[in-house]
C-alpha positions as CSV (number, residue, x, y, z in Angstrom):
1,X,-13.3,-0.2,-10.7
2,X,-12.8,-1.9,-7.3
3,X,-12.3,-5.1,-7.0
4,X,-13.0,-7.6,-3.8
5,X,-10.9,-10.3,-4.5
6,X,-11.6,-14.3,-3.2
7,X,-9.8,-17.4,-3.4
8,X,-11.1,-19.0,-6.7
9,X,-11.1,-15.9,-8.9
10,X,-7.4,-15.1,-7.5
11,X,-5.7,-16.0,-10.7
12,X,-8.0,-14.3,-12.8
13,X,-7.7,-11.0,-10.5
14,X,-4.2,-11.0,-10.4
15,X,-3.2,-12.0,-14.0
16,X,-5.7,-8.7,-15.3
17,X,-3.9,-6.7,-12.2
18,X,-0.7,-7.6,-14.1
19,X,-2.1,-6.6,-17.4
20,X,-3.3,-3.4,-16.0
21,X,0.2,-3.0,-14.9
22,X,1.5,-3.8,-18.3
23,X,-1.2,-1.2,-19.9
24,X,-2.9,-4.6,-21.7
25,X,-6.2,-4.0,-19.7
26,X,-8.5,-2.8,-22.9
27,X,-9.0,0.6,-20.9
28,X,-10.1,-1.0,-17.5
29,X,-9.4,1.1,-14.6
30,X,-8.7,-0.6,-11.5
31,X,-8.8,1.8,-8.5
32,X,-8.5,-0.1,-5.7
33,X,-8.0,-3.6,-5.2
34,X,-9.1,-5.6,-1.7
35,X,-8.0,-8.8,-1.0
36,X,-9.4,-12.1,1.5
37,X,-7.8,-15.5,2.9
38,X,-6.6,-16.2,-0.2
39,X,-3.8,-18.9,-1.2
40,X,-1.6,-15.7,-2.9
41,X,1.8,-17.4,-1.8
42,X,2.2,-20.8,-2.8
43,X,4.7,-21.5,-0.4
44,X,1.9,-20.5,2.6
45,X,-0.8,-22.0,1.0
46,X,-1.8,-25.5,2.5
47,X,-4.7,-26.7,0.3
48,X,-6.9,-29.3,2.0
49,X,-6.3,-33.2,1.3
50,X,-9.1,-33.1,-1.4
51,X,-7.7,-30.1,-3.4
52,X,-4.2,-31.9,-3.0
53,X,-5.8,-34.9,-4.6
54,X,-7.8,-33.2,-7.4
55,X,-5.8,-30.4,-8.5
56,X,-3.0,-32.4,-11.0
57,X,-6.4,-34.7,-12.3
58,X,-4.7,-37.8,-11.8
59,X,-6.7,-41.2,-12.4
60,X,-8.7,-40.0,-8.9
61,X,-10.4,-37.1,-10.3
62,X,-13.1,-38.5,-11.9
63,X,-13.8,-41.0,-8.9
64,X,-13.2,-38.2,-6.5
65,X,-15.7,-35.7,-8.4
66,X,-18.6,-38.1,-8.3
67,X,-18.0,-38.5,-4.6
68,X,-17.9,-35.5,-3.2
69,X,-21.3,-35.1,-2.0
70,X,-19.7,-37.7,0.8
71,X,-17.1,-35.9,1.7
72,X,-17.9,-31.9,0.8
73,X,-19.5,-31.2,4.8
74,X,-16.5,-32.6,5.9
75,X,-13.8,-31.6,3.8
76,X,-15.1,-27.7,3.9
77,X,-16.0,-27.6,7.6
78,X,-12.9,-27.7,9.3
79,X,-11.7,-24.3,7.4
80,X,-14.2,-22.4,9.2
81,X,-13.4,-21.5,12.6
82,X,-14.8,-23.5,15.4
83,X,-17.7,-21.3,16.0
84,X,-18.5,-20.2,12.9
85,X,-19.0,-23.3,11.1
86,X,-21.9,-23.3,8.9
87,X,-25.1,-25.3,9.4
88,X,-26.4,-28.2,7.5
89,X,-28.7,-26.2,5.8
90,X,-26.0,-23.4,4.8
91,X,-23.5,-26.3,3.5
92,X,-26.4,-28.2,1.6
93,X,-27.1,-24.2,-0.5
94,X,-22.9,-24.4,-0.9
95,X,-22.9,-28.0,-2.2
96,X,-26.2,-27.4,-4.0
97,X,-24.2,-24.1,-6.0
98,X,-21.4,-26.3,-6.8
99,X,-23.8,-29.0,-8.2
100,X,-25.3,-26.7,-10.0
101,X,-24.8,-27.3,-14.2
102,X,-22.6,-30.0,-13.1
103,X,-20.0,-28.0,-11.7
104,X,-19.0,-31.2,-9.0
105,X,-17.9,-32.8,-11.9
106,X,-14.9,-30.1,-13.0
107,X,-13.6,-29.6,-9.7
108,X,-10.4,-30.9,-10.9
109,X,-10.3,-28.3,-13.4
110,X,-11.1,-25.8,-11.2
111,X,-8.5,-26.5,-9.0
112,X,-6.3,-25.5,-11.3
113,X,-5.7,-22.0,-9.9
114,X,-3.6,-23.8,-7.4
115,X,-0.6,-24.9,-10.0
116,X,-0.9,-21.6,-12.1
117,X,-0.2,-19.8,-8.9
118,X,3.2,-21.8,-8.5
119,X,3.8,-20.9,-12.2
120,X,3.0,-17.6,-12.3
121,X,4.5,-16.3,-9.2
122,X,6.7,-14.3,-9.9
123,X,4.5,-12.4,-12.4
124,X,1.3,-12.2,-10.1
125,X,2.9,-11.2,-6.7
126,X,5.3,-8.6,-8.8
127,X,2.0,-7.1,-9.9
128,X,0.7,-6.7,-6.6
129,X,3.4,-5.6,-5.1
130,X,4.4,-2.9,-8.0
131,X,0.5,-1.0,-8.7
132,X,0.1,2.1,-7.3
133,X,-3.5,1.5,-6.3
134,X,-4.7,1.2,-2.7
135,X,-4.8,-2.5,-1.7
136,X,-6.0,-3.8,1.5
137,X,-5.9,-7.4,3.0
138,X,-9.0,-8.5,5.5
139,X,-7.6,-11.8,7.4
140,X,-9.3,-14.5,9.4
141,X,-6.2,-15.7,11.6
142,X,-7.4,-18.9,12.1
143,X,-7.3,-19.9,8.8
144,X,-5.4,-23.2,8.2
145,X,-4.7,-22.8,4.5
146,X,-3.1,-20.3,5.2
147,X,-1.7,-20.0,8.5
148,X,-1.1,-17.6,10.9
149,X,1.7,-16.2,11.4
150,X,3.7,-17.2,8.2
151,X,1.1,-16.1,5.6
152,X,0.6,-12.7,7.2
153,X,3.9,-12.0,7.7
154,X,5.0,-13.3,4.2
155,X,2.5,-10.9,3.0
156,X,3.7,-8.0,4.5
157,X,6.9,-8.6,4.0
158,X,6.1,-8.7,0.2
159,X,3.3,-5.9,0.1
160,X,4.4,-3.3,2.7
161,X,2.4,-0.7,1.2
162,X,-0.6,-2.7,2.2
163,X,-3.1,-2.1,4.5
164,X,-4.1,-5.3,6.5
165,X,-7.7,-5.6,8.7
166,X,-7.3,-8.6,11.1
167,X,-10.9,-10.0,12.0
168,X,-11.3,-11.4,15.5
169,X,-9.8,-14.3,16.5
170,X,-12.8,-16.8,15.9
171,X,-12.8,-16.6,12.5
172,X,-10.6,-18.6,9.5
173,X,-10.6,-19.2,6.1
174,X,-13.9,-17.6,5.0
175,X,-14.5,-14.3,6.7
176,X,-17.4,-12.9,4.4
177,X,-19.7,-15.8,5.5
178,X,-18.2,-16.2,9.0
179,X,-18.2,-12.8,10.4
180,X,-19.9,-10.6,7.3
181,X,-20.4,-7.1,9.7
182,X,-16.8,-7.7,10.6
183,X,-16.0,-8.6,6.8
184,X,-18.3,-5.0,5.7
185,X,-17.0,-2.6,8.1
186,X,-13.2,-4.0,7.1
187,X,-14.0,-3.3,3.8
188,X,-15.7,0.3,3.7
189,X,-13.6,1.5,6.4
190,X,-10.6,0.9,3.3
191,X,-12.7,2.0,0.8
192,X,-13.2,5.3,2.6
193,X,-9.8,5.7,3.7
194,X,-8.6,7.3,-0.2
């Protein structure tokens, strides 16, 4: 198996990467493993006011949650680059997903992954750095969650055996909706490099 990797779904990847590492993975075969603008460093990763405010459920989170159709378009736009911000249209679809079954309303649980990466570092980032399998990084450098230069070269610094794909300098946080050509060819040319 493959596996794209993305923000959210970060913990999940990594902790089963470390499993697979540890020969705990019921059989599952990872053969390569490819990897986009997400927080993998806590000490890179700047979450956005919101996330900062959600993420430890305090007595905000349940005000917050019912408010975020007020502040979602302008919380999430300024993570896109500056000419690759999505449309009304294309943020009402991303809030309307998020809505969907609910899902506003456990943000705050969601958010989670940000204080199990702190706790987990160690284990996680050993995993990646320790597989043998072919991992490859595709990076918007505008990103402000996690910024350019520090994340990038805290990355390879930590994952040498890495390959990295840099998109151009227009785009930030999320590369597969803000340059997806760019994103594809990243990705295959990796995938047909082994």
């Amino acid at each position: 198996m493959s596996i794209v990797m993305r923000k959210k779904v970060d913990p999940a990847v990594l902790e089963l990467l470390y499993r697979y590492k540890q020969n705990r993975s019921g059989g599952l075969t990872i053969k390569s493993l490819c990897l986009s603008n997400g927080g993998i460093f806590p000490e890179t990763h700047r979450p956005l006011l919101l996330q900062k405010l959600l993420k430890d459920g305090g007595v905000l989170s349940p005000i917050l949650t019912r408010l975020m159709n007020f502040v979602f378009s302008r919380g999430l736009t300024p993570v896109f680059g500056p000419y690759t911000r999505p449309s009304e249209s294309e943020l009402w679809d991303m809030w309307a997903g998020i809505r969907n079954n609910d899902g506003n309303l456990v943000i705050d649980s969601l958010l989670q992954y940000i204080n199990q990466r702190k706790k987990f570092r160690r284990r996680w980032v050993g995993a990646l750095a320790s597989v043998t399998i072919p991992i490859h990084f595709i990076y918007g450098l505008l990103d402000p969650v996690n910024p350019y230069p520090e994340f990038l070269e805290l990355y390879r610094k930590m994952l040498p055996q890495s390959t990295v794909s840099i998109l151009n300098d227009r785009i930030s946080h999320y590369p597969q909706l803000e340059d997806p050509m760019g994103f594809l060819n990243a990705y295959m040319g990796f995938i047909n490099s082994f």
